[in-house]
GUSERO-287433 format. One record per residue: residue number from 1; residue in one letter; x, y negated, z of N, C-alpha, C in turn. Coordinates in pm, whole numbers. Layout:
+-----+--------+--------+--------+--------+--------+--------+--------+--------+--------+--------+
| num | residu |    n_u |    n_v |    n_w |   ca_u |   ca_v |   ca_w |    c_u |    c_v |    c_w |
+-----+--------+--------+--------+--------+--------+--------+--------+--------+--------+--------+
| NUM |      a |      X |      Y |      Z |      X |      Y |      Z |      X |      Y |      Z |
...
+-----+--------+--------+--------+--------+--------+--------+--------+--------+--------+--------+
This chain:
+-----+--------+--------+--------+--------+--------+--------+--------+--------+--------+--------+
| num | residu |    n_u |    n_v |    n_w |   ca_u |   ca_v |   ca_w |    c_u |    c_v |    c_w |
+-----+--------+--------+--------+--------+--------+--------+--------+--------+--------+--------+
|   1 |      x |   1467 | -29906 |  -6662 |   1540 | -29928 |  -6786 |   1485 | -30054 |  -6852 |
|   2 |      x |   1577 | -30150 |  -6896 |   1521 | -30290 |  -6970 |   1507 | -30265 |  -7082 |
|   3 |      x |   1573 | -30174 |  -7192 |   1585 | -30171 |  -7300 |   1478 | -30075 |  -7378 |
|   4 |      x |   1365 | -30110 |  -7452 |   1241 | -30050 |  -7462 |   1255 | -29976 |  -7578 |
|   5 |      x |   1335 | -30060 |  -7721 |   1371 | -30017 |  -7837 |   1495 | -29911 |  -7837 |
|   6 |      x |   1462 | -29804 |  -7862 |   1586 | -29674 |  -7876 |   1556 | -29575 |  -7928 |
|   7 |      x |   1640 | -29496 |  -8002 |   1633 | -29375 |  -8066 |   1558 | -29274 |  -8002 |
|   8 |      x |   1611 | -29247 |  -7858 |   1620 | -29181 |  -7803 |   1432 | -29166 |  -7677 |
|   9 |      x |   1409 | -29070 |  -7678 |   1317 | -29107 |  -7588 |   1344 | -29141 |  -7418 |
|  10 |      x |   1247 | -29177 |  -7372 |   1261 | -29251 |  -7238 |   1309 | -29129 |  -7128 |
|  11 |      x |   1252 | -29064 |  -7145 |   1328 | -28908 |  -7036 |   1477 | -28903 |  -7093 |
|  12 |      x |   1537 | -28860 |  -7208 |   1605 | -28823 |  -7238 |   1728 | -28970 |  -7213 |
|  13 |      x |   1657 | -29103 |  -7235 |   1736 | -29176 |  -7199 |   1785 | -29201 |  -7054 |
|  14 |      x |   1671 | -29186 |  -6945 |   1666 | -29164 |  -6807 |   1800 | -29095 |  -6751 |
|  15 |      x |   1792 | -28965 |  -6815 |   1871 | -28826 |  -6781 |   2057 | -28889 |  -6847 |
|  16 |      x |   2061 | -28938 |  -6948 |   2163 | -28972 |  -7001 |   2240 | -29088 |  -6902 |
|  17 |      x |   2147 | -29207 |  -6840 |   2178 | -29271 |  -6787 |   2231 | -29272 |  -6648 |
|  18 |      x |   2166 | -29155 |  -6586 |   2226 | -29097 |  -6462 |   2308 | -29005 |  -6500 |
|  19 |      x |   2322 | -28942 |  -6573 |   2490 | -28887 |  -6591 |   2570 | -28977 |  -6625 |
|  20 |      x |   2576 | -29053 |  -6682 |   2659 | -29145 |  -6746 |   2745 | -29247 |  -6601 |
|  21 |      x |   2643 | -29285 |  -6544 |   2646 | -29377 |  -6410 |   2776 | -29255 |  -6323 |
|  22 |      x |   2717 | -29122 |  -6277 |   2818 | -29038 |  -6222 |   2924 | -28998 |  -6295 |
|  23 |      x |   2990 | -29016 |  -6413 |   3090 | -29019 |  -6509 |   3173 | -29174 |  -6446 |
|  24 |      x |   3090 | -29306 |  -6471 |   3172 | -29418 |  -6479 |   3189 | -29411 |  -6298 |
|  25 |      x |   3128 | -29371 |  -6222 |   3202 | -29373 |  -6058 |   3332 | -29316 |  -6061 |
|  26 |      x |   3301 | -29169 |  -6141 |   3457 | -29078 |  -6153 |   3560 | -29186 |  -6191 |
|  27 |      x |   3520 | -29256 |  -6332 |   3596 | -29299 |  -6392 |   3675 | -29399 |  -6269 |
|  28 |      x |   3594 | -29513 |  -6229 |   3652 | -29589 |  -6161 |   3693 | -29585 |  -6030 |
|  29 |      x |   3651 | -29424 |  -5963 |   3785 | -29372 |  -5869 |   3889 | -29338 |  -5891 |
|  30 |      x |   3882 | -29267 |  -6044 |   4035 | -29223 |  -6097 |   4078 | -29356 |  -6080 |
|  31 |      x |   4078 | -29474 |  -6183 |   4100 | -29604 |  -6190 |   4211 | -29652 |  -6053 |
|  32 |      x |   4095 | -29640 |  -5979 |   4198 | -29719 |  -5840 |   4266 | -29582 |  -5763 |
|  33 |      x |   4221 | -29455 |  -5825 |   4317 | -29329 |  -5776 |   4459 | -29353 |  -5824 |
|  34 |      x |   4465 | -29436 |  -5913 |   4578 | -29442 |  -6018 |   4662 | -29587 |  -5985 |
|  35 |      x |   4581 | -29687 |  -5912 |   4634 | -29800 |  -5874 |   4682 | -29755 |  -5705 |
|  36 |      x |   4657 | -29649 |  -5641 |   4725 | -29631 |  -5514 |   4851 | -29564 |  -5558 |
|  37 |      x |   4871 | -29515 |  -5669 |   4984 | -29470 |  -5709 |   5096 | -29537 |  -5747 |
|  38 |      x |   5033 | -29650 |  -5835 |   5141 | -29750 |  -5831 |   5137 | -29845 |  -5721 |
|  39 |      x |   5075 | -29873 |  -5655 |   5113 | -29942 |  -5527 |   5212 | -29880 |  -5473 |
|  40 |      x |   5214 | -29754 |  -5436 |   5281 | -29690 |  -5325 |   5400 | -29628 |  -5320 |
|  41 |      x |   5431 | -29592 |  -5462 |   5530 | -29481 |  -5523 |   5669 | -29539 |  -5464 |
|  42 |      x |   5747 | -29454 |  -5456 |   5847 | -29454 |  -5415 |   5945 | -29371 |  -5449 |
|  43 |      x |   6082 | -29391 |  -5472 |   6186 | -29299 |  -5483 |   6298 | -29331 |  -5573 |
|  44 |      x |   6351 | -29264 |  -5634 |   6479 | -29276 |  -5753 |   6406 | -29326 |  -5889 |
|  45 |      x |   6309 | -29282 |  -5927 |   6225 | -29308 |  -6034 |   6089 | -29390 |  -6029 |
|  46 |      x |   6145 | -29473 |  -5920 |   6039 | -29589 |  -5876 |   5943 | -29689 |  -6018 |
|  47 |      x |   6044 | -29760 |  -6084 |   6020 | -29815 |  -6211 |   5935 | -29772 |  -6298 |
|  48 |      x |   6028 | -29639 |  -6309 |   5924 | -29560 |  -6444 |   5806 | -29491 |  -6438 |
|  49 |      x |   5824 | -29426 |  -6277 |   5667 | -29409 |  -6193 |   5571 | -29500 |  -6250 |
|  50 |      x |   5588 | -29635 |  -6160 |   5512 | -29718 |  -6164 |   5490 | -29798 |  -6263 |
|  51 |      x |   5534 | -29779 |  -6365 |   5498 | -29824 |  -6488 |   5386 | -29720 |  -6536 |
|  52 |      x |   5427 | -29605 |  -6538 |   5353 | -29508 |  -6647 |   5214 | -29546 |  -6517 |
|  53 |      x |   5180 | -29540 |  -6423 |   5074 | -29539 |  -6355 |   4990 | -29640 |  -6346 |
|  54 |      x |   5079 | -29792 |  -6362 |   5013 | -29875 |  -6434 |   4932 | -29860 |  -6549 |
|  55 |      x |   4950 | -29769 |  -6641 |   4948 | -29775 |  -6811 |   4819 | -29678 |  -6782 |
|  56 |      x |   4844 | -29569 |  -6657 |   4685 | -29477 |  -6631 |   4603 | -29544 |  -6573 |
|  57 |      x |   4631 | -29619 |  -6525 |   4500 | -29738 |  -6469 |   4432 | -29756 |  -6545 |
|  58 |      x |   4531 | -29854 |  -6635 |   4475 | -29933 |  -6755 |   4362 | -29826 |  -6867 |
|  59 |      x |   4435 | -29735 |  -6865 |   4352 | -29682 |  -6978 |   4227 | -29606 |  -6932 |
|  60 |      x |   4197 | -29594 |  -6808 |   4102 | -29526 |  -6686 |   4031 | -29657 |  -6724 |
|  61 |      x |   4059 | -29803 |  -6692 |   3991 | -29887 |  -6701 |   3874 | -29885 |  -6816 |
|  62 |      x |   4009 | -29897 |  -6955 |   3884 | -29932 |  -7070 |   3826 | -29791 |  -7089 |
|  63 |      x |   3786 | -29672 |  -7006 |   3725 | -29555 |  -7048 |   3617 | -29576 |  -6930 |
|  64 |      x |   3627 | -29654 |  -6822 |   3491 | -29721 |  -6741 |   3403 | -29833 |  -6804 |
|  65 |      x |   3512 | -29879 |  -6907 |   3426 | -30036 |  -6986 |   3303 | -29934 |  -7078 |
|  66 |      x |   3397 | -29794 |  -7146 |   3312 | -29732 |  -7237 |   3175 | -29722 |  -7200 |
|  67 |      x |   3228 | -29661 |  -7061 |   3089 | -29578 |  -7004 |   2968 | -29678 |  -7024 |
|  68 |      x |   3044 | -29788 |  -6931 |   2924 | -29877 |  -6847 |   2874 | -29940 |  -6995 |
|  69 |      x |   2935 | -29962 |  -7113 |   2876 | -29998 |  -7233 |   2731 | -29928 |  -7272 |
|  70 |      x |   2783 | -29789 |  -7293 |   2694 | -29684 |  -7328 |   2568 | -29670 |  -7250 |
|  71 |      x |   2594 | -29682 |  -7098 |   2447 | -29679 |  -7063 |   2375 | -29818 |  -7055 |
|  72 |      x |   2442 | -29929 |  -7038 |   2369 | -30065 |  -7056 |   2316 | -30044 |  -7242 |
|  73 |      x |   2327 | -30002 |  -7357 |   2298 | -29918 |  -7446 |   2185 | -29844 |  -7461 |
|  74 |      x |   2214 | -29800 |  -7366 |   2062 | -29688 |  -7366 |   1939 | -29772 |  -7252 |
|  75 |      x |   1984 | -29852 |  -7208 |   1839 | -29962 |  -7176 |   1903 | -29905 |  -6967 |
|  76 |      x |   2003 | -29865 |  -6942 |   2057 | -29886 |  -6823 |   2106 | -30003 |  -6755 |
|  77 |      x |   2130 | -29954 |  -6640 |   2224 | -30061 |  -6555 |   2357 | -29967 |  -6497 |
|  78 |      x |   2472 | -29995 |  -6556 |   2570 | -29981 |  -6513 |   2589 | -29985 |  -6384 |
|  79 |      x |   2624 | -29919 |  -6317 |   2602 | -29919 |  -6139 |   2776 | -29897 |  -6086 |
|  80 |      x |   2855 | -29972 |  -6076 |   3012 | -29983 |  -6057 |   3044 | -30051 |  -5928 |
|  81 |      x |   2966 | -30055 |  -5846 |   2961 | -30105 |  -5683 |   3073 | -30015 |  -5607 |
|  82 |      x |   3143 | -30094 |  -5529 |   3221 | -29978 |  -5431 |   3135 | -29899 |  -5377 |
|  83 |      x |   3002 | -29908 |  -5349 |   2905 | -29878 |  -5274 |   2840 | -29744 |  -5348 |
|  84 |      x |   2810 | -29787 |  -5478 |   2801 | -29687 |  -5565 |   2860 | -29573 |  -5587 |
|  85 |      x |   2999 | -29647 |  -5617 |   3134 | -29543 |  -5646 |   3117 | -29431 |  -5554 |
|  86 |      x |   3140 | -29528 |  -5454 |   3144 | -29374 |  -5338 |   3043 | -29246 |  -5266 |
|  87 |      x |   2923 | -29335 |  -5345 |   2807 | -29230 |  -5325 |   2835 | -29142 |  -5455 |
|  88 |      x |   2882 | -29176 |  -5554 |   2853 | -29099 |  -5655 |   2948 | -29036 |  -5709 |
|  89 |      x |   3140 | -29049 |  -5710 |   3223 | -28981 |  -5736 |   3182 | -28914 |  -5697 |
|  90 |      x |   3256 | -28742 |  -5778 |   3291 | -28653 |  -5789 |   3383 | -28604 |  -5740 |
|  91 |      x |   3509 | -28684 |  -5758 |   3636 | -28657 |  -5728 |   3706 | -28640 |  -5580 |
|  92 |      x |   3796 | -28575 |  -5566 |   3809 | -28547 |  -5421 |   3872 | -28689 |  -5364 |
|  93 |      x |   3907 | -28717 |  -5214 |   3977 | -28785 |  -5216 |   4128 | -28798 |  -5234 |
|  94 |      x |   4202 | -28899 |  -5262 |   4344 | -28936 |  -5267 |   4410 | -28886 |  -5157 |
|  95 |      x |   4589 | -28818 |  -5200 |   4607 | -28812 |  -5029 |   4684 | -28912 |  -4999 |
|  96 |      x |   4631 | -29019 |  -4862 |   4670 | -29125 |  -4870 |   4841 | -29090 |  -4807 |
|  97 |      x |   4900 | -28985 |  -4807 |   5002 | -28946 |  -4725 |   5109 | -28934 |  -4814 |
|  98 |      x |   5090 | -28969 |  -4939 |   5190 | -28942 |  -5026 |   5278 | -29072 |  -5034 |
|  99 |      x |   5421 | -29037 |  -5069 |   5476 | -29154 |  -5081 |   5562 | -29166 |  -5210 |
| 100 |      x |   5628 | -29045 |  -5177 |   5733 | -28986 |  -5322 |   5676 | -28965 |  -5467 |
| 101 |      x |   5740 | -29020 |  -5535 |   5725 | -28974 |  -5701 |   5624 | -28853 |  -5706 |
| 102 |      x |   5705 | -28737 |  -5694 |   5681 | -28608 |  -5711 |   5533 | -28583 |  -5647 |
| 103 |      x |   5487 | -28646 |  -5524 |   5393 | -28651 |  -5475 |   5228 | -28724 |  -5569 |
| 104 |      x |   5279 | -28845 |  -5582 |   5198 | -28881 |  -5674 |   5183 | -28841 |  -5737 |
| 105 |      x |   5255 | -28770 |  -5864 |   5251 | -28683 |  -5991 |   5224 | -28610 |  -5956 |
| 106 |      x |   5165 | -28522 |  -5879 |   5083 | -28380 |  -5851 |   4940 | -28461 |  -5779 |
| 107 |      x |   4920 | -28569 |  -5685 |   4798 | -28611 |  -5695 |   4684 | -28694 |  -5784 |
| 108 |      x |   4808 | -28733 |  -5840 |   4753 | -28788 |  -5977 |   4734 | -28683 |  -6116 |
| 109 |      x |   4790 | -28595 |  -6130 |   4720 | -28480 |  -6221 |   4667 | -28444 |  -6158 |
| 110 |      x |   4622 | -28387 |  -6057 |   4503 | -28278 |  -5987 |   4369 | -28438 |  -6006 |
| 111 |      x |   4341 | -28558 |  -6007 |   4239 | -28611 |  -6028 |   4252 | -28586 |  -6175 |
| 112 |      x |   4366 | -28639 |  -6237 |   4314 | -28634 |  -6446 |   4231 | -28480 |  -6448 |
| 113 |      x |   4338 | -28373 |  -6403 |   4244 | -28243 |  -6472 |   4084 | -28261 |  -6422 |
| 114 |      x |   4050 | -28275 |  -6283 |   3926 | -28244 |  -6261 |   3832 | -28381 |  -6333 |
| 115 |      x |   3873 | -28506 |  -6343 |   3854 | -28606 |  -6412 |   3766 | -28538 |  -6579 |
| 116 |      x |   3884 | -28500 |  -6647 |   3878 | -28397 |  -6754 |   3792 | -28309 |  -6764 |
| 117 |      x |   3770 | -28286 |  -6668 |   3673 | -28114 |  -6693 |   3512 | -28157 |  -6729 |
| 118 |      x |   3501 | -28310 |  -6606 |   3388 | -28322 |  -6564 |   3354 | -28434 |  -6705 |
| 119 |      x |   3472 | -28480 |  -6815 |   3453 | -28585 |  -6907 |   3373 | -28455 |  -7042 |
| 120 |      x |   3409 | -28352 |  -7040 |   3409 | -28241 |  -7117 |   3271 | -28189 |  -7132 |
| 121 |      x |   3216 | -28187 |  -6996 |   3127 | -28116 |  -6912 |   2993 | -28215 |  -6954 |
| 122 |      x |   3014 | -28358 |  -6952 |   2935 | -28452 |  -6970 |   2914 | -28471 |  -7113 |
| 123 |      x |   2997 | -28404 |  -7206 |   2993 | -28409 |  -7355 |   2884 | -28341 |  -7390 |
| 124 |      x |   2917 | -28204 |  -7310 |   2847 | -28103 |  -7346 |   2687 | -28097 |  -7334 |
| 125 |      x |   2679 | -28179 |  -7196 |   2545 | -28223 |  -7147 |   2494 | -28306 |  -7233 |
| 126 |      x |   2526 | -28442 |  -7269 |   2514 | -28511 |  -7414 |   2451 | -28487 |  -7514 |
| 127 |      x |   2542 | -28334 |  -7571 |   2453 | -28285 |  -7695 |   2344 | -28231 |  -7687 |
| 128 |      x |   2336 | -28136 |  -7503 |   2212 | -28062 |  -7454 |   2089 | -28159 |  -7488 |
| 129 |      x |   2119 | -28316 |  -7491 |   2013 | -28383 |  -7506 |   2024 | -28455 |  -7617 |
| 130 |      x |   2071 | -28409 |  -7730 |   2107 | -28493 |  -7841 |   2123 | -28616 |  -7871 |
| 131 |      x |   2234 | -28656 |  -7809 |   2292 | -28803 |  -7823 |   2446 | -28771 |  -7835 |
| 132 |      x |   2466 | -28758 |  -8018 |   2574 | -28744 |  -8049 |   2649 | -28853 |  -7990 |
| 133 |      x |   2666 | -28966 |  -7994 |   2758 | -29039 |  -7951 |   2776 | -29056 |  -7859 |
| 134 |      x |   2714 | -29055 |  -7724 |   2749 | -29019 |  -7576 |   2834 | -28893 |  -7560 |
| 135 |      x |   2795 | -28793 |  -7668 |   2877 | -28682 |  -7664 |   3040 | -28689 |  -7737 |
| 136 |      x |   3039 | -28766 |  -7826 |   3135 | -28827 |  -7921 |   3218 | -28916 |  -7799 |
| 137 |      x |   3162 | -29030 |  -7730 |   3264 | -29110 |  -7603 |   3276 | -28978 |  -7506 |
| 138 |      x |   3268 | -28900 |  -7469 |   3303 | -28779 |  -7349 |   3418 | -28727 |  -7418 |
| 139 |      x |   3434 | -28737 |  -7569 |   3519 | -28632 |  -7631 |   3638 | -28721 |  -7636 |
| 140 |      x |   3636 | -28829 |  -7643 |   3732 | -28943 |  -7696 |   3818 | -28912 |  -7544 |
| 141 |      x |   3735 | -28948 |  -7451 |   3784 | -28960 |  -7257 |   3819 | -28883 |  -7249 |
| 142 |      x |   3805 | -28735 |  -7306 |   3831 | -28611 |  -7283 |   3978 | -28587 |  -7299 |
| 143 |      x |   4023 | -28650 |  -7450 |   4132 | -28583 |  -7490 |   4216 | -28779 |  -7461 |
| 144 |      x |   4159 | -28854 |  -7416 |   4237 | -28966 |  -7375 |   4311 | -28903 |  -7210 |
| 145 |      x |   4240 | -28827 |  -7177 |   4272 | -28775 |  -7039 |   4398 | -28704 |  -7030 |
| 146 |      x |   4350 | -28592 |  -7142 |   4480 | -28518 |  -7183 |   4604 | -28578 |  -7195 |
| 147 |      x |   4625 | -28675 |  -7262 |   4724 | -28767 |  -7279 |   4785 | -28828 |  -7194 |
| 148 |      x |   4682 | -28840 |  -7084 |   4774 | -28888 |  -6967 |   4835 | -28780 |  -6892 |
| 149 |      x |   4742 | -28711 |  -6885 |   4773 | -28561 |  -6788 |   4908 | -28556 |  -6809 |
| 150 |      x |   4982 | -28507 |  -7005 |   5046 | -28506 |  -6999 |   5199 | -28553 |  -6969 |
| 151 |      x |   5172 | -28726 |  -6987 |   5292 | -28835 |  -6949 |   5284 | -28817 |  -6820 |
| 152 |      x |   5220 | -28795 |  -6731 |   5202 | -28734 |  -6566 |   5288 | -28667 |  -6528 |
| 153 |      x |   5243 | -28599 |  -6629 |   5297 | -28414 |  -6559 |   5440 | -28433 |  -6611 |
| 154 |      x |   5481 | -28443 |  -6698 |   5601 | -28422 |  -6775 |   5685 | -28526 |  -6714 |
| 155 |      x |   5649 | -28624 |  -6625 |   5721 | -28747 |  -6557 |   5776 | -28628 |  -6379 |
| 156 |      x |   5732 | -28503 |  -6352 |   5776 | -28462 |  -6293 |   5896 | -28400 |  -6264 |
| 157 |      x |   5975 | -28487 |  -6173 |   6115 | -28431 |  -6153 |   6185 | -28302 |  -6105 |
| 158 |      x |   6234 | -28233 |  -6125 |   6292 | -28106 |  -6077 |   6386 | -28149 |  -5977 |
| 159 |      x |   6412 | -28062 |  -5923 |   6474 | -28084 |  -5759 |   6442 | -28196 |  -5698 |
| 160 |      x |   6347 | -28260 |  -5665 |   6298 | -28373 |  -5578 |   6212 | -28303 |  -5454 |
+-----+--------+--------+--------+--------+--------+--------+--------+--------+--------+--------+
Protein backbone atom coordinates (compact mmCIF):
# COMPACT_ATOMS: atom_id res chain seq x y z
CA UNK A 1 0.00 0.00 0.00
CA UNK A 2 1.56 3.63 -0.95
CA UNK A 3 -0.77 5.58 0.91
CA UNK A 4 0.49 5.83 4.69
CA UNK A 5 -2.01 8.71 5.85
CA UNK A 6 -5.70 7.14 6.49
CA UNK A 7 -8.44 6.88 8.76
CA UNK A 8 -8.53 3.62 8.61
CA UNK A 9 -5.96 1.19 9.99
CA UNK A 10 -3.48 -0.76 7.84
CA UNK A 11 -5.22 -4.37 8.27
CA UNK A 12 -8.47 -3.03 7.88
CA UNK A 13 -7.26 -1.10 4.86
CA UNK A 14 -5.41 -4.34 3.46
CA UNK A 15 -8.77 -6.40 3.81
CA UNK A 16 -10.87 -3.52 2.14
CA UNK A 17 -8.49 -3.39 -0.67
CA UNK A 18 -8.68 -6.97 -1.64
CA UNK A 19 -12.29 -6.99 -1.63
CA UNK A 20 -12.60 -4.04 -3.41
CA UNK A 21 -9.96 -5.32 -6.27
CA UNK A 22 -12.51 -8.70 -6.49
CA UNK A 23 -15.65 -6.30 -6.79
CA UNK A 24 -13.84 -4.05 -9.68
CA UNK A 25 -12.82 -7.63 -11.72
CA UNK A 26 -16.74 -8.43 -11.34
CA UNK A 27 -17.34 -5.09 -12.32
CA UNK A 28 -15.25 -5.11 -15.43
CA UNK A 29 -16.43 -8.61 -16.58
CA UNK A 30 -19.95 -7.49 -16.31
CA UNK A 31 -18.56 -4.39 -18.38
CA UNK A 32 -17.37 -6.38 -21.41
CA UNK A 33 -20.26 -9.14 -20.38
CA UNK A 34 -22.39 -6.31 -21.55
CA UNK A 35 -20.22 -5.23 -24.61
CA UNK A 36 -20.58 -9.02 -26.08
CA UNK A 37 -24.12 -8.23 -25.97
CA UNK A 38 -24.09 -5.43 -27.95
CA UNK A 39 -21.69 -6.70 -30.33
CA UNK A 40 -23.65 -9.67 -31.08
CA UNK A 41 -27.40 -9.14 -30.62
CA UNK A 42 -29.50 -9.88 -33.13
CA UNK A 43 -33.13 -9.97 -34.23
CA UNK A 44 -36.38 -7.72 -34.73
CA UNK A 45 -35.33 -5.52 -31.81
CA UNK A 46 -31.78 -5.23 -32.89
CA UNK A 47 -31.53 -1.24 -32.34
CA UNK A 48 -33.13 -1.01 -29.14
CA UNK A 49 -31.21 -4.15 -27.83
CA UNK A 50 -28.19 -2.65 -28.62
CA UNK A 51 -28.63 0.55 -27.51
CA UNK A 52 -29.95 -0.23 -24.01
CA UNK A 53 -26.68 -2.61 -23.75
CA UNK A 54 -24.58 -0.01 -24.80
CA UNK A 55 -26.02 2.32 -21.94
CA UNK A 56 -25.17 -1.14 -19.43
CA UNK A 57 -21.73 -1.01 -20.43
CA UNK A 58 -21.43 2.40 -19.91
CA UNK A 59 -22.78 2.54 -16.60
CA UNK A 60 -20.80 -0.94 -15.51
CA UNK A 61 -17.95 1.27 -16.67
CA UNK A 62 -18.22 4.36 -14.37
CA UNK A 63 -19.15 1.77 -11.34
CA UNK A 64 -15.38 0.14 -12.20
CA UNK A 65 -13.96 3.92 -12.28
CA UNK A 66 -15.77 3.97 -8.59
CA UNK A 67 -14.19 0.99 -7.41
CA UNK A 68 -10.69 1.41 -8.72
CA UNK A 69 -11.02 5.16 -7.15
CA UNK A 70 -11.83 3.85 -3.73
CA UNK A 71 -9.10 1.50 -3.36
CA UNK A 72 -6.27 3.70 -4.99
CA UNK A 73 -7.99 5.84 -1.78
CA UNK A 74 -7.29 3.61 0.68
CA UNK A 75 -3.40 3.57 -0.27
CA UNK A 76 -4.18 0.51 -3.06
CA UNK A 77 -3.45 -0.41 -6.47
CA UNK A 78 -6.30 -0.92 -8.57
CA UNK A 79 -5.55 -4.23 -10.30
CA UNK A 80 -7.90 -4.12 -13.81
CA UNK A 81 -5.49 -6.39 -15.99
CA UNK A 82 -7.24 -8.92 -18.29
CA UNK A 83 -4.92 -11.06 -16.40
CA UNK A 84 -6.30 -10.00 -13.19
CA UNK A 85 -9.87 -9.93 -14.24
CA UNK A 86 -9.82 -13.37 -14.91
CA UNK A 87 -8.12 -14.65 -11.91
CA UNK A 88 -10.39 -12.79 -9.86
CA UNK A 89 -14.09 -12.53 -11.31
CA UNK A 90 -16.66 -14.04 -9.70
CA UNK A 91 -18.96 -14.18 -12.34
CA UNK A 92 -19.77 -17.12 -14.41
CA UNK A 93 -18.90 -17.17 -17.87
CA UNK A 94 -20.91 -15.52 -20.92
CA UNK A 95 -22.70 -17.92 -23.18
CA UNK A 96 -20.80 -17.23 -26.11
CA UNK A 97 -23.75 -19.16 -28.08
CA UNK A 98 -26.23 -16.64 -27.83
CA UNK A 99 -27.31 -14.67 -30.65
CA UNK A 100 -31.03 -13.54 -30.26
CA UNK A 101 -32.39 -10.62 -28.26
CA UNK A 102 -34.21 -12.79 -25.90
CA UNK A 103 -31.00 -14.66 -25.37
CA UNK A 104 -28.95 -11.86 -24.34
CA UNK A 105 -31.61 -10.50 -22.03
CA UNK A 106 -31.63 -13.60 -19.93
CA UNK A 107 -27.65 -13.69 -20.06
CA UNK A 108 -27.31 -10.42 -19.34
CA UNK A 109 -29.70 -10.39 -16.21
CA UNK A 110 -28.44 -13.65 -14.80
CA UNK A 111 -24.73 -11.55 -14.65
CA UNK A 112 -26.65 -8.03 -13.21
CA UNK A 113 -28.47 -10.25 -10.46
CA UNK A 114 -25.37 -12.20 -9.38
CA UNK A 115 -23.30 -8.89 -10.14
CA UNK A 116 -25.90 -7.42 -7.46
CA UNK A 117 -25.80 -9.79 -4.82
CA UNK A 118 -22.05 -9.81 -4.69
CA UNK A 119 -22.24 -5.44 -4.88
CA UNK A 120 -24.65 -5.91 -1.65
CA UNK A 121 -22.57 -8.54 -0.07
CA UNK A 122 -19.43 -6.21 -0.34
CA UNK A 123 -21.47 -3.37 1.41
CA UNK A 124 -22.14 -5.42 4.03
CA UNK A 125 -18.51 -6.55 4.41
CA UNK A 126 -17.57 -2.72 4.36
CA UNK A 127 -19.43 -1.92 7.41
CA UNK A 128 -18.09 -5.38 9.06
CA UNK A 129 -14.96 -3.20 8.89
CA UNK A 130 -16.21 0.20 9.31
CA UNK A 131 -15.72 2.09 6.27
CA UNK A 132 -18.94 3.78 5.82
CA UNK A 133 -18.24 4.94 2.48
CA UNK A 134 -16.96 1.85 0.79
CA UNK A 135 -20.15 0.62 2.22
CA UNK A 136 -22.12 3.76 0.96
CA UNK A 137 -20.31 3.06 -3.04
CA UNK A 138 -21.59 -0.91 -2.74
CA UNK A 139 -25.04 0.63 -1.98
CA UNK A 140 -25.04 3.22 -4.81
CA UNK A 141 -23.76 -0.11 -7.42
CA UNK A 142 -26.21 -1.97 -5.69
CA UNK A 143 -29.32 -0.24 -6.54
CA UNK A 144 -27.47 1.26 -9.92
CA UNK A 145 -27.64 -2.53 -10.77
CA UNK A 146 -31.16 -2.75 -10.04
CA UNK A 147 -31.86 -0.27 -12.57
CA UNK A 148 -30.41 -1.96 -15.12
CA UNK A 149 -31.65 -5.36 -14.20
CA UNK A 150 -34.73 -3.78 -14.69
CA UNK A 151 -34.47 -1.96 -18.40
CA UNK A 152 -33.01 -5.69 -19.14
CA UNK A 153 -35.54 -7.59 -18.05
CA UNK A 154 -38.50 -5.56 -19.07
CA UNK A 155 -36.72 -5.22 -22.74
CA UNK A 156 -37.83 -8.98 -22.85
CA UNK A 157 -40.00 -9.98 -25.66
CA UNK A 158 -42.91 -12.38 -25.43
CA UNK A 159 -43.23 -14.87 -28.11
CA UNK A 160 -39.63 -14.72 -29.41
Amino acid sequence: MSRKKNALPEEQQAKLIEMLNRRLADAIDLQLQSRQSYWNVKGPHFMALRELFDKVAQGVEEYANLIAERIVQLGGMAEGTAQAVARRSSLDEYWLSTADGNGHIDALSTMLIAFGKHARYASAQASELQDADTADLFTEIARGIDKWLWFVETSQQSGN
